[in-house]
N, CA, C and O of each residue as an XYZ file, in Angstrom:
280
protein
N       9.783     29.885     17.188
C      10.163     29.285     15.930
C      10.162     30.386     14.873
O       9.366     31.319     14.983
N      11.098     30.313     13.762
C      11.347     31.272     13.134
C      10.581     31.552     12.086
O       9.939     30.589     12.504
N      10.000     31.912     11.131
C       9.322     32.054      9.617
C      10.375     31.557      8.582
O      10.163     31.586      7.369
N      11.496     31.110      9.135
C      12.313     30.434      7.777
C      12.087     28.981      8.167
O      11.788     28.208      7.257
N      12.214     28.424      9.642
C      11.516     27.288      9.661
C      10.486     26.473      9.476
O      10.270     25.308      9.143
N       9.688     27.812      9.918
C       8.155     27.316      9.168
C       7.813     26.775      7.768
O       7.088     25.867      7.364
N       8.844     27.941      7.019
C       8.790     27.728      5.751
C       9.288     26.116      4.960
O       8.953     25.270      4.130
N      10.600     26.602      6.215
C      11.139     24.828      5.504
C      10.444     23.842      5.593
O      10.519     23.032      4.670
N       9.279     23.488      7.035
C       8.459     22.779      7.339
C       7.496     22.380      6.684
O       7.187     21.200      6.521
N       6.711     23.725      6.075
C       5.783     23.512      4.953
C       6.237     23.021      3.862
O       5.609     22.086      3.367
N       7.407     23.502      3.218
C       8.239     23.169      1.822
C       8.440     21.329      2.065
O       8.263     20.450      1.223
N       8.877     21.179      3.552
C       8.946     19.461      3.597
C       7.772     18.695      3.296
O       7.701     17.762      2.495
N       6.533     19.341      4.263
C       5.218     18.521      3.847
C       4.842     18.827      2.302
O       4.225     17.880      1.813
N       4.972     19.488      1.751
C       4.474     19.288      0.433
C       5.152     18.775     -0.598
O       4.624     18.539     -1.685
N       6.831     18.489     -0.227
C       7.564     17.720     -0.914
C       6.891     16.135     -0.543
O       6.588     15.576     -1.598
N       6.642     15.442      0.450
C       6.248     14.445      1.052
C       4.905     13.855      0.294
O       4.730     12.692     -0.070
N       4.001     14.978      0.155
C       2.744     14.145      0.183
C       2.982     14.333     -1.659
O       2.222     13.744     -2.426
N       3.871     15.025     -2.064
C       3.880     15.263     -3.649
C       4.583     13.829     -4.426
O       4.476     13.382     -5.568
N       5.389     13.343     -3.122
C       6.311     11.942     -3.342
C       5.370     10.579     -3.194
O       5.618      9.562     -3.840
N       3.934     10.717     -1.987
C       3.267     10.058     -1.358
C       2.456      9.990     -2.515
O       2.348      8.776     -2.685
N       1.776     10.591     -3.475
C       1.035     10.813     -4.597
C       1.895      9.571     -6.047
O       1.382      8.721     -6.775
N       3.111      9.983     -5.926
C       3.790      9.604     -7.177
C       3.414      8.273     -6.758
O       2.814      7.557     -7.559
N       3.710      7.829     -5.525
C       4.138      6.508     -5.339
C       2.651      5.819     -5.689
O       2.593      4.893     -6.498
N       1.214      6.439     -4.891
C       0.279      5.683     -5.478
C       0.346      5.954     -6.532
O       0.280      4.802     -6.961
N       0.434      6.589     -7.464
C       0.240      6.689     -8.970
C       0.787      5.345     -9.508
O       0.150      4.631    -10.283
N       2.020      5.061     -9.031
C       2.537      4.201     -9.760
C       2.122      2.734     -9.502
O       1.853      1.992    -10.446
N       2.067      2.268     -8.051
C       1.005      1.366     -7.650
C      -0.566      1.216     -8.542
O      -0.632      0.277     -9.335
N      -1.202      1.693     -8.469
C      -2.227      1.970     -8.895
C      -2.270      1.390    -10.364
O      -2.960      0.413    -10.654
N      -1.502      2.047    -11.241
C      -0.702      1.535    -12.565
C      -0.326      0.223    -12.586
O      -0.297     -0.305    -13.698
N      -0.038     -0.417    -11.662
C       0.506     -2.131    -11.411
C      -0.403     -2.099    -11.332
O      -0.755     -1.464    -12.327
N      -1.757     -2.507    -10.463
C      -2.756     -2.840    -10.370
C      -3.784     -2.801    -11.088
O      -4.788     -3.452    -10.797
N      -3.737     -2.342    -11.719
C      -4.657     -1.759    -13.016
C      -4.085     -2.909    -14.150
O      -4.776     -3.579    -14.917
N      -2.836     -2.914    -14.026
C      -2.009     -3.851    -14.888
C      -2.486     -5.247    -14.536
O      -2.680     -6.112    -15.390
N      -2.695     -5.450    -13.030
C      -2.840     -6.828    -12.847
C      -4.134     -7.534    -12.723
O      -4.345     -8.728    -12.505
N      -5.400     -6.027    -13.004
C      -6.668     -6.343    -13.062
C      -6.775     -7.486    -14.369
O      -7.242     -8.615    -14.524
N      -5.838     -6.172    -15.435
C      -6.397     -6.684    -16.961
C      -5.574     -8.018    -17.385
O      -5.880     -8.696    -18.366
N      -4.545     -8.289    -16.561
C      -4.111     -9.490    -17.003
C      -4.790    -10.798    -16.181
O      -4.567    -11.988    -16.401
N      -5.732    -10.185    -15.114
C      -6.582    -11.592    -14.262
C      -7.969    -11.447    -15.825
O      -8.938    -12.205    -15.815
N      -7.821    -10.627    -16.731
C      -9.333    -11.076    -17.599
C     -10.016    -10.030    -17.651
O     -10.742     -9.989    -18.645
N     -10.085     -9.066    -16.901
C     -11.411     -7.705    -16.684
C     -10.936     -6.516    -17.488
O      -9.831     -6.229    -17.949
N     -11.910     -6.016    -17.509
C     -11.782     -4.554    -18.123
C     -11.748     -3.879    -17.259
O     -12.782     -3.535    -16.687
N     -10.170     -3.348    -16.769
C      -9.595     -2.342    -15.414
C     -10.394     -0.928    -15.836
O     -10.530     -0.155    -14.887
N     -10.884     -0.523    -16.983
C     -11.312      0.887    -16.876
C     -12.550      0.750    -16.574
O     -13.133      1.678    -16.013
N     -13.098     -0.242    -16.834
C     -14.471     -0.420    -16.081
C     -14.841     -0.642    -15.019
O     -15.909     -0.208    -14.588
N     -14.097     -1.318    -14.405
C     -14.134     -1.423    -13.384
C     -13.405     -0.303    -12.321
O     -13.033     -0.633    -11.195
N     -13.292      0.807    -12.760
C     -12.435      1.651    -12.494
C     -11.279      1.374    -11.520
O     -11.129      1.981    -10.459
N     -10.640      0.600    -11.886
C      -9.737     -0.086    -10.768
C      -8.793      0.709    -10.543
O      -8.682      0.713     -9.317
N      -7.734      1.663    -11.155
C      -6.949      2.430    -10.857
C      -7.547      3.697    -10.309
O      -6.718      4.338     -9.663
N      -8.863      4.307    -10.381
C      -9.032      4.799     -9.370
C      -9.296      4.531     -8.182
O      -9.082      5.388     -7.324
N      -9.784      3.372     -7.863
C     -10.086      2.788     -6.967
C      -9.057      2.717     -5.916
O      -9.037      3.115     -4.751
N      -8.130      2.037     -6.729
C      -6.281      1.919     -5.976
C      -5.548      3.333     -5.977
O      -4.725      3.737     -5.156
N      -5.874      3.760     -6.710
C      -5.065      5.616     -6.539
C      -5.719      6.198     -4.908
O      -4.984      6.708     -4.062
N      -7.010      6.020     -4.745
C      -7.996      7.194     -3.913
C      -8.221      6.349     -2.888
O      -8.138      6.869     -1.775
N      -8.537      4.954     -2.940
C      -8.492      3.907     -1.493
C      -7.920      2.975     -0.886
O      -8.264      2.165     -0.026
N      -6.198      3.382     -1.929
C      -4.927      2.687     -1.045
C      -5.502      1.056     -0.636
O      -5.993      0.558     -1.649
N      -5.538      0.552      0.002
C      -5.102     -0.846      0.559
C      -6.686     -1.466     -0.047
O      -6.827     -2.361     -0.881
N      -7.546     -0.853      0.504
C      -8.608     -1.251      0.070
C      -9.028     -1.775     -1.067
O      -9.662     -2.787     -1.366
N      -8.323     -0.468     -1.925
C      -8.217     -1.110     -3.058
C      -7.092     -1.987     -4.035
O      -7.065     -2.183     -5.250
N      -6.475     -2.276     -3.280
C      -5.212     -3.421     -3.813
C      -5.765     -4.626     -3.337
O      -5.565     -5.648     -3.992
N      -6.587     -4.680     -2.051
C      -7.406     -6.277     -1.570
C      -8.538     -5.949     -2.451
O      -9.384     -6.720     -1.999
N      -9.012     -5.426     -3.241
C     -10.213     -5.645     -4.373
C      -9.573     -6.085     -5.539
O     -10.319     -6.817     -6.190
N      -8.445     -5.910     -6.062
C      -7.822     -5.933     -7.054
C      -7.607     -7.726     -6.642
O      -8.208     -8.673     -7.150
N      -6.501     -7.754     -5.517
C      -6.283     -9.087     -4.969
C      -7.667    -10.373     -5.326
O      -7.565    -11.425     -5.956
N      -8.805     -9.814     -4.692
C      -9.745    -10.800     -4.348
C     -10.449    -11.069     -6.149
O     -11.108    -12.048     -6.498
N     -10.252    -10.485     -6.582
C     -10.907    -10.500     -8.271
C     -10.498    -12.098     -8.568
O      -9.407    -12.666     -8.514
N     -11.742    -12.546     -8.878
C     -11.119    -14.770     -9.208
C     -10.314    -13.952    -10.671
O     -10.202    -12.764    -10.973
N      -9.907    -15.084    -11.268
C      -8.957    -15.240    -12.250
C     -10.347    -15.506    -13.343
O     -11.234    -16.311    -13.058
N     -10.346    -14.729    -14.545
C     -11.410    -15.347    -15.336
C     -10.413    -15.632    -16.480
O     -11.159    -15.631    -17.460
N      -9.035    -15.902    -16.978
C      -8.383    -16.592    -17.968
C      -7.612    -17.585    -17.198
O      -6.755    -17.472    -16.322
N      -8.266    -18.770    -17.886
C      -7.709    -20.314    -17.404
C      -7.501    -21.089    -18.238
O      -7.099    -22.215    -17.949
């Protein structure tokens, strides 16, 4: 394999996980959104980090939060 392939290879994975990043960012941002509209204080609860750094885990924490405006 050549050193220009390699290169392209590496240049792909770091385009990927740089795209894989945006996308939680922006997730994370909904969720954070949908903490504070179930009633909570999303920065306290640090919910967008939570959903940025533990993916699914943290979208079923976000999910399971009861509704405290009724």
């Amino acid at each position: 394999m050549s050193n220009t392939m390699i290169a392209l290879y590496v240049l792909l994975g770091i385009l990927v996980l740089f795209l894989l990043c945006i996308v939680s960012f922006i997730v994370a941002r909904k969720f954070k959104q949908i903490a504070t509209e179930k009633g909570y204080d999303a920065d306290k609860l640090h919910v967008f980090a939570m959903c940025f750094w533990l993916g699914i885990i943290g979208y079923l924490y976000v999910i399971a939060l009861p509704n405290k405006k009724q």
